[in-house]
MARDOLUM-713879 format. One line per 3 residues: their letters; for each residue z, y, x of N, C-alpha, C, O. Coordinates in Angstrom, 2 decimals. Each point is the difference from the previous one (the first is absolute). Layout:
BEGIN
A) Z:Y:X:Z:Y:X:Z:Y:X:Z:Y:X | ...
***
This chain:
BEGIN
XXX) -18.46:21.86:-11.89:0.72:-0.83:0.95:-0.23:0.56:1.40:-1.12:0.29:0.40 | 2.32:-0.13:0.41:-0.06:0.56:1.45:-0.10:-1.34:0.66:0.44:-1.04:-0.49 | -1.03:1.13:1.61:-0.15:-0.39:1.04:1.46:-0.97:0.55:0.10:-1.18:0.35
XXX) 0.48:1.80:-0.40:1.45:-0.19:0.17:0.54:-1.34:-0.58:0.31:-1.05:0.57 | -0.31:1.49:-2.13:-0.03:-1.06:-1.27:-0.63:-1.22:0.58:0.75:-0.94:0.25 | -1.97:0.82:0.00:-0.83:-0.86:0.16:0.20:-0.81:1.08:-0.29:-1.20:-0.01
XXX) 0.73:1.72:0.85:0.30:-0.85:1.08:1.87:-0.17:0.46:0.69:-0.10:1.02 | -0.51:0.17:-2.48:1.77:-0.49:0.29:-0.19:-1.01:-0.86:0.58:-1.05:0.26 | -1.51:1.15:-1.60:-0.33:-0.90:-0.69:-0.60:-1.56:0.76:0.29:-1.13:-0.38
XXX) -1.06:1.47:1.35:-0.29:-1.02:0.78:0.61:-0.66:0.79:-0.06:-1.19:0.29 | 0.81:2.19:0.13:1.38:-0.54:1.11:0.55:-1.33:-1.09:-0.05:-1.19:0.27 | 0.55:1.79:-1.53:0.82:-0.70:-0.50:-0.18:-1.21:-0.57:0.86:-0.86:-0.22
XXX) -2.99:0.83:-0.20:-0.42:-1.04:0.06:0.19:-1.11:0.98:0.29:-1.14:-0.35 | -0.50:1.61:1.92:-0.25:-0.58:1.03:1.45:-0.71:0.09:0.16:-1.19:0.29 | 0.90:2.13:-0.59:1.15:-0.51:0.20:0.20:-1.32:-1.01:0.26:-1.05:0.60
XXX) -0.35:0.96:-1.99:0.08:-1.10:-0.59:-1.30:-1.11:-0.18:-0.16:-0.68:-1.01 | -0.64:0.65:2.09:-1.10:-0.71:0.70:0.63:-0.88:0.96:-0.25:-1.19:0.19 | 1.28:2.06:0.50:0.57:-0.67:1.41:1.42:-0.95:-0.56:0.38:-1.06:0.51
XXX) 0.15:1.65:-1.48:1.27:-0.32:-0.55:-0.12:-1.29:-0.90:0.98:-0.72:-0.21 | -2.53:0.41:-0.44:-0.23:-1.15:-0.89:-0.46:-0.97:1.07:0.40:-1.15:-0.24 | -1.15:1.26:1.43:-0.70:-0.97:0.79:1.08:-0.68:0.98:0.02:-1.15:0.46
XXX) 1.01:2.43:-0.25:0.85:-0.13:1.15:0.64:-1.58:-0.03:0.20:-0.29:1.18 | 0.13:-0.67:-1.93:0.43:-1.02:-0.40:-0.45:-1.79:0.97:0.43:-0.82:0.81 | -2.05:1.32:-2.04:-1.08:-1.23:0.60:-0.43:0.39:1.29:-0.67:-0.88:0.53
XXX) 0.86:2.13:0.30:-0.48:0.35:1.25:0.91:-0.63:1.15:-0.20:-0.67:1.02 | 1.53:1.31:-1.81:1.33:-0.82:1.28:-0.22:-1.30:-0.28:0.09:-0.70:1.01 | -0.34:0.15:-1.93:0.49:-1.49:-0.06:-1.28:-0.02:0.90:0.28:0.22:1.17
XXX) -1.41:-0.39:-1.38:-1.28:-0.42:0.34:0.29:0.21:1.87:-0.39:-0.88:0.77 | 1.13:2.19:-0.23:-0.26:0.20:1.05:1.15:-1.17:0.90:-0.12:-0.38:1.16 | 1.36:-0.05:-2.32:0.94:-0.88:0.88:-0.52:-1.36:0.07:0.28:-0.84:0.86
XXX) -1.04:0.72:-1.81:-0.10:-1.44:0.11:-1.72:-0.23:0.76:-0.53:-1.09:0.17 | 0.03:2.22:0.12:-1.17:-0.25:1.10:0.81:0.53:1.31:-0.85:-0.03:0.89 | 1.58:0.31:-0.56:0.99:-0.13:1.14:0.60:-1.43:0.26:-0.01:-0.43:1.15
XXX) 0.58:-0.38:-2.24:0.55:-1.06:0.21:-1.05:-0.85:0.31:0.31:-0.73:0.94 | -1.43:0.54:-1.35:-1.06:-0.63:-0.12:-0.22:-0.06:1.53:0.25:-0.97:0.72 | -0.76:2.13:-0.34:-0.73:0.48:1.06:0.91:-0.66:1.39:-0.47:-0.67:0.92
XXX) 1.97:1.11:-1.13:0.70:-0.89:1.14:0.27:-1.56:-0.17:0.38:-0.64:0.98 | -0.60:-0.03:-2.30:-0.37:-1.11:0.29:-0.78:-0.61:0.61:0.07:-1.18:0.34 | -1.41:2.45:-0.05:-1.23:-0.72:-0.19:-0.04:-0.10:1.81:-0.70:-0.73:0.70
XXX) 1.51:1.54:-0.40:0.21:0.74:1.36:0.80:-1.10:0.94:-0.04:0.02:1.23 | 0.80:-1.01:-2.03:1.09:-0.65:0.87:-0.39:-1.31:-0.55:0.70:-0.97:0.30 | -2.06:0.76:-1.32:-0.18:-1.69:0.55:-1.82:0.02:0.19:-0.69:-1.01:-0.01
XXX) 0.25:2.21:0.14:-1.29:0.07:0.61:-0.74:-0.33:-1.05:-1.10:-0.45:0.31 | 1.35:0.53:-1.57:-1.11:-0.43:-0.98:-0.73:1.23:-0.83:0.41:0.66:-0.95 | -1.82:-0.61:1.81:-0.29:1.07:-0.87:-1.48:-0.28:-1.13:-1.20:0.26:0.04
XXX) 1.87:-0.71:-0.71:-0.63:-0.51:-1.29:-0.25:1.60:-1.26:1.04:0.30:-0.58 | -1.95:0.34:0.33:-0.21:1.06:-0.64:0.75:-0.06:-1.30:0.69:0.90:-0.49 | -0.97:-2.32:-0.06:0.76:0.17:-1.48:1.52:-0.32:-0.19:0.63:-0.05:-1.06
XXX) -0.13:-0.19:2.62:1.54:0.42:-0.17:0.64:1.38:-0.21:1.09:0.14:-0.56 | -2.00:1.07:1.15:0.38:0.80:0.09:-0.17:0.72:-1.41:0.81:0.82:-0.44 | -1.74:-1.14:-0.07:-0.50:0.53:-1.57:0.69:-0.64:-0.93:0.67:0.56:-0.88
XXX) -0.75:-1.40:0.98:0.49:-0.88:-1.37:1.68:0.45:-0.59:0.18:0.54:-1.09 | 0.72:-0.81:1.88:1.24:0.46:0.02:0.11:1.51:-0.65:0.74:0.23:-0.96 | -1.61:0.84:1.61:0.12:1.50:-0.19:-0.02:-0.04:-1.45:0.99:0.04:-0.73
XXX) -2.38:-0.14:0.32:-0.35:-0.32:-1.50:0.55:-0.54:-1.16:-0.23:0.25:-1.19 | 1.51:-1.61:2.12:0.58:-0.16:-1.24:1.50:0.63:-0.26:0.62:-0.05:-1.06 | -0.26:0.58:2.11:0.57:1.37:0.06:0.10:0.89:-0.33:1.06:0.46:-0.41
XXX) -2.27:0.21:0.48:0.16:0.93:-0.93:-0.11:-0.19:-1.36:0.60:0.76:-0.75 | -1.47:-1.92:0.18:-0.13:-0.45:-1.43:1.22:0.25:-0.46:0.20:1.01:-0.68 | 0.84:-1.91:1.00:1.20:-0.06:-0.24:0.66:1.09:0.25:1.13:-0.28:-0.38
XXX) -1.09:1.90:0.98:0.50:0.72:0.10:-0.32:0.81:-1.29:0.72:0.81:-0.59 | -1.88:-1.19:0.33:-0.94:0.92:-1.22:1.09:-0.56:-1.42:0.64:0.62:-0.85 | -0.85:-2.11:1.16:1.00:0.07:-0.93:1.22:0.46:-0.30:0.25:0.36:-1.15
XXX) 0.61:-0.31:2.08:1.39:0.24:-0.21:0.40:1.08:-0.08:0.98:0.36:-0.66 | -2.11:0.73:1.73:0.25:1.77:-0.38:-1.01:0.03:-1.27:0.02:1.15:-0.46 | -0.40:-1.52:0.13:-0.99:0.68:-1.10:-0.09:0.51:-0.92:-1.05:0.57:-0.29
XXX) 2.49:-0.58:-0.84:0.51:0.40:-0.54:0.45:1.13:0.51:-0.47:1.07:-0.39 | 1.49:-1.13:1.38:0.07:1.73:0.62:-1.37:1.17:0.13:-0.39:1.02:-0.58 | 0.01:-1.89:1.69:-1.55:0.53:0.20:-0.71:0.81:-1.19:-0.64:1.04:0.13
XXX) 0.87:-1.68:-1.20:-0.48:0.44:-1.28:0.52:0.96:-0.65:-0.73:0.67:-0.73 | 2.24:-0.35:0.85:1.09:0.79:-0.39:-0.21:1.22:1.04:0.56:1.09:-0.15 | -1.30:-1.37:1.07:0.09:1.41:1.01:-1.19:0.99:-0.53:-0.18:1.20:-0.23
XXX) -0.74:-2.83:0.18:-1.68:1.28:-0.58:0.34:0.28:-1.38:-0.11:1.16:-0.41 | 0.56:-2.21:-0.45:0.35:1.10:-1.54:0.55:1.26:0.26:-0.65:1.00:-0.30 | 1.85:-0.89:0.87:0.81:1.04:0.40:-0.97:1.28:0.26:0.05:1.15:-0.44
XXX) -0.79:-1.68:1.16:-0.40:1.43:1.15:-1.48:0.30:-1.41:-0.18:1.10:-0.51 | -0.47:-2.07:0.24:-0.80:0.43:-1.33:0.33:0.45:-0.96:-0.84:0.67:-0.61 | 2.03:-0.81:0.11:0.67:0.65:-0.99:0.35:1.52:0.17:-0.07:0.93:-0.81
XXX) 0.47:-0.98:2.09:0.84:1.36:0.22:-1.66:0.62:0.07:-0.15:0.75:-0.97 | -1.26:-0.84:1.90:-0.88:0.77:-0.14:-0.16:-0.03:-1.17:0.53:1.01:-0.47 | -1.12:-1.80:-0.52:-1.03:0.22:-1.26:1.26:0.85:-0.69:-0.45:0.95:-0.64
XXX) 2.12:-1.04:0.59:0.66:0.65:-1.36:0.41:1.35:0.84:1.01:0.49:-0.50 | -1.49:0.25:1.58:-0.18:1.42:0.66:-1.51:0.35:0.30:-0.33:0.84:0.83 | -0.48:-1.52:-1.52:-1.61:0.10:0.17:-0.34:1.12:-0.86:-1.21:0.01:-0.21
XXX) 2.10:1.36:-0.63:-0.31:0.92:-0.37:0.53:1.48:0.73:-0.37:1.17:-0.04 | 1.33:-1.87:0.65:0.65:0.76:1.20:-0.93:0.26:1.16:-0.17:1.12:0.50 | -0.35:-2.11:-0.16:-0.77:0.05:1.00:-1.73:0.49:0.05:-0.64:0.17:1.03
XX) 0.23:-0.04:-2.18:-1.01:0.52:-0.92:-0.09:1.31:0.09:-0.98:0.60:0.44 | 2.23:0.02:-0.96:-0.13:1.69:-0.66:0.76:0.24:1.15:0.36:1.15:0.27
***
């Protein structure tokens, strides 16, 4: 294995790292934005407003991509482990 290999291999990890999270991250980041200017325009800054909401946000994002989510890492595991002799010799 070159050098090369190895770190396109990683790229491509990194890439379907960013591509499975990318989901629960936006949601998580709009709705601690919405949060945050609520919290901004009636002065309440109560800690577990800002948490509570995120969390069940993303819960619920987990659910609804998760099935995809799952279809991306099979995908990308499949394609390594069934070229894992290619990449060997």
């Amino acid at each position: 294995m070159s050098s090369e290999f190895v770190i396109g291999l990683a790229g491509q990890a990194l890439y379907v790292v960013l591509k499975a999270s990318a989901p629960m991250l936006g949601i998580g980041l709009i709705v601690g934005l919405i949060v945050s200017i609520f919290q901004a325009t009636t002065q309440i800054q109560e800690q577990t407003l800002a948490f509570v909401p995120k969390i069940v946000a993303v819960f619920v994002a987990v659910l609804v991509f998760g099935p995809w989510i799952l279809n991306v890492l099979v995908d990308f595991t499949s394609r390594l482990l069934g070229n894992l002799a290619s990449y060997i010799g």
